[in-house]
ROBA-248938 format. One record per residue (C-alpha): residue number from 0; residue in one letter; x, y, z. Coordinates in steps of 0.001 Angstrom, whole numbers, plus 500000, padded with zeros to 6 digits. Layout:
BEGIN
+-----+--------+--------+--------+--------+
: num : residu :     c1 :     c2 :     c3 :
+-----+--------+--------+--------+--------+
: NUM :      A :      X :      Y :      Z :
...
+-----+--------+--------+--------+--------+
END
This chain:
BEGIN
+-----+--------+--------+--------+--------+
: num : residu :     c1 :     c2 :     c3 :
+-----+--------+--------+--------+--------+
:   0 :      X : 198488 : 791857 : 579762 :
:   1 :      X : 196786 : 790945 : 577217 :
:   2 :      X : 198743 : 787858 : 574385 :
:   3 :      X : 200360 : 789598 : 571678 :
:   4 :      X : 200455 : 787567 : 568181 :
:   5 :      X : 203991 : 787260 : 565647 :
:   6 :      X : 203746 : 787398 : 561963 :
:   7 :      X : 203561 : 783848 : 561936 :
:   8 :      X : 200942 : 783232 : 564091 :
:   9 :      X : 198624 : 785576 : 562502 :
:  10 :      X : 199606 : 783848 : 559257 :
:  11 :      X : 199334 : 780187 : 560324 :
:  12 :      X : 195845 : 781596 : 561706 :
:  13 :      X : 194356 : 783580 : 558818 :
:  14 :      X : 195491 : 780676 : 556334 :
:  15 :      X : 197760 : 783143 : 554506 :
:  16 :      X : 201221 : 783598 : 553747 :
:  17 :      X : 203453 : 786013 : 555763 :
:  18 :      X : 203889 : 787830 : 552474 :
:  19 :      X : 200413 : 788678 : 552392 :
:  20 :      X : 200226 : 789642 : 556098 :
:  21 :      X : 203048 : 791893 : 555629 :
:  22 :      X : 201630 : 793553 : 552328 :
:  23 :      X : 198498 : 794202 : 554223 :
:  24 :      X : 200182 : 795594 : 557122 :
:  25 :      X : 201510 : 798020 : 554352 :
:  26 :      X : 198402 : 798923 : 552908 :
:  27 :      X : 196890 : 799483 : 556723 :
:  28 :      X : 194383 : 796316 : 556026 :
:  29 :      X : 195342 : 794601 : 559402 :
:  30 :      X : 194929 : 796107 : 562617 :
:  31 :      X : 198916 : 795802 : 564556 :
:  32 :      X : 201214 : 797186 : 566975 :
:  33 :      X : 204287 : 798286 : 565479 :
:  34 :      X : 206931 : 797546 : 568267 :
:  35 :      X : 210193 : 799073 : 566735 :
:  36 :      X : 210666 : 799955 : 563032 :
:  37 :      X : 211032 : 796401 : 562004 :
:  38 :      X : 209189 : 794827 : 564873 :
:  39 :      X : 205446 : 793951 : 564372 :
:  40 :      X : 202842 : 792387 : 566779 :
:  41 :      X : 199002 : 791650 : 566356 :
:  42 :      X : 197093 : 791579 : 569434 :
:  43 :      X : 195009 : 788629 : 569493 :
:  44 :      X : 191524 : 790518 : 570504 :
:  45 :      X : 192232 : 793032 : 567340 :
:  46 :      X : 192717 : 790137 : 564836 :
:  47 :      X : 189583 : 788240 : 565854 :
:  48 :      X : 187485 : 791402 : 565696 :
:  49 :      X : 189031 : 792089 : 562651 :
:  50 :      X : 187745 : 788408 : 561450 :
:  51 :      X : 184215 : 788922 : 562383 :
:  52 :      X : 183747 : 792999 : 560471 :
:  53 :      X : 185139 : 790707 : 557387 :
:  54 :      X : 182303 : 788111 : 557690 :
:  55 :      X : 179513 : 788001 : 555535 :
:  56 :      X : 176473 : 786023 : 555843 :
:  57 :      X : 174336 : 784553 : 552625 :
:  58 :      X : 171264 : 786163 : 551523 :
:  59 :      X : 168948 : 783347 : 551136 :
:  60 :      X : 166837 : 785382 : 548766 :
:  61 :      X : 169932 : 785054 : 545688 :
:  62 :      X : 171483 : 781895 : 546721 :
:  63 :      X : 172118 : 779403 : 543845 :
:  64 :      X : 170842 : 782351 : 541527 :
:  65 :      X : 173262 : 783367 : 538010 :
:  66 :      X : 174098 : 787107 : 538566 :
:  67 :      X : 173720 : 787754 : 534782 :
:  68 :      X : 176215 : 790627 : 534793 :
:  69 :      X : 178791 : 787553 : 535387 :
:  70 :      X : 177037 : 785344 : 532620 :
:  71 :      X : 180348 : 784878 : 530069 :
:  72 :      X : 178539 : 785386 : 525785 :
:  73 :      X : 178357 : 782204 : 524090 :
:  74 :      X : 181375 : 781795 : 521863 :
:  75 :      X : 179519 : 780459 : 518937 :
:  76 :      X : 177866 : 784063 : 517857 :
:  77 :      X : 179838 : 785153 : 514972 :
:  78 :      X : 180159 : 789458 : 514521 :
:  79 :      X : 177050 : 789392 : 512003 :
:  80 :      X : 175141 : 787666 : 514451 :
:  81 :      X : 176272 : 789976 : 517229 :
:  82 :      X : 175339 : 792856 : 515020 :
:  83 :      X : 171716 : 791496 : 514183 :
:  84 :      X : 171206 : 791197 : 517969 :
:  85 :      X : 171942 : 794849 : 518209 :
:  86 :      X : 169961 : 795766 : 515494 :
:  87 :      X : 166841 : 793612 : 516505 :
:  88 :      X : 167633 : 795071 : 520101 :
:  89 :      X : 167533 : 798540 : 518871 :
:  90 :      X : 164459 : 798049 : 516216 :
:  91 :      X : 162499 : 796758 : 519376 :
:  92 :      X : 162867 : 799570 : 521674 :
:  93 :      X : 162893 : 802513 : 518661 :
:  94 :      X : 159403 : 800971 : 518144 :
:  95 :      X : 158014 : 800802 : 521307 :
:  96 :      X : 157677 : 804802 : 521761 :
+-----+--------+--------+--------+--------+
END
């Protein structure tokens, strides 16, 4: 038979709290057995296979690249010369039809 896993194992082995292993078990994140109504068990095999679908590798191709769409505005532009960006923005691409 194969080892079946408490709370606190899985949590000791994921790195997480039992709080979050018991919100996930909620929320059907986490493969488990449910034993009795307030009796949970992971099987070991599950939670590793689990592990690995969650895995992602690096794409070489973006690494150490700025994904603009997380680039935060500079702080220093003042709402005139956010609005003369816009304008300038819009006068460029008005013009180029």
């Amino acid at each position: 038979m194969e080892k079946l896993l408490n709370i606190d194992e899985v949590a000791e082995m994921l790195g997480v709290t039992k709080g979050a292993i018991y919100a996930w078990v909620y929320q059907k994140k986490i493969p488990h057995v449910k034993i009795t109504k307030r009796l949970l068990k992971f099987r070991e095999k599950d939670i590793m296979d689990w592990i690995s679908q969650k895995s992602v590798s690096a794409d070489a191709s973006v690494s150490g690249k700025r994904n603009r769409h997380y680039a935060r505005p500079s702080s220093s532009l003042s709402g005139d010369s956010i609005d003369r960006i816009v304008r300038n923005a819009k006068n460029e691409v008005l013009n180029r039809s």
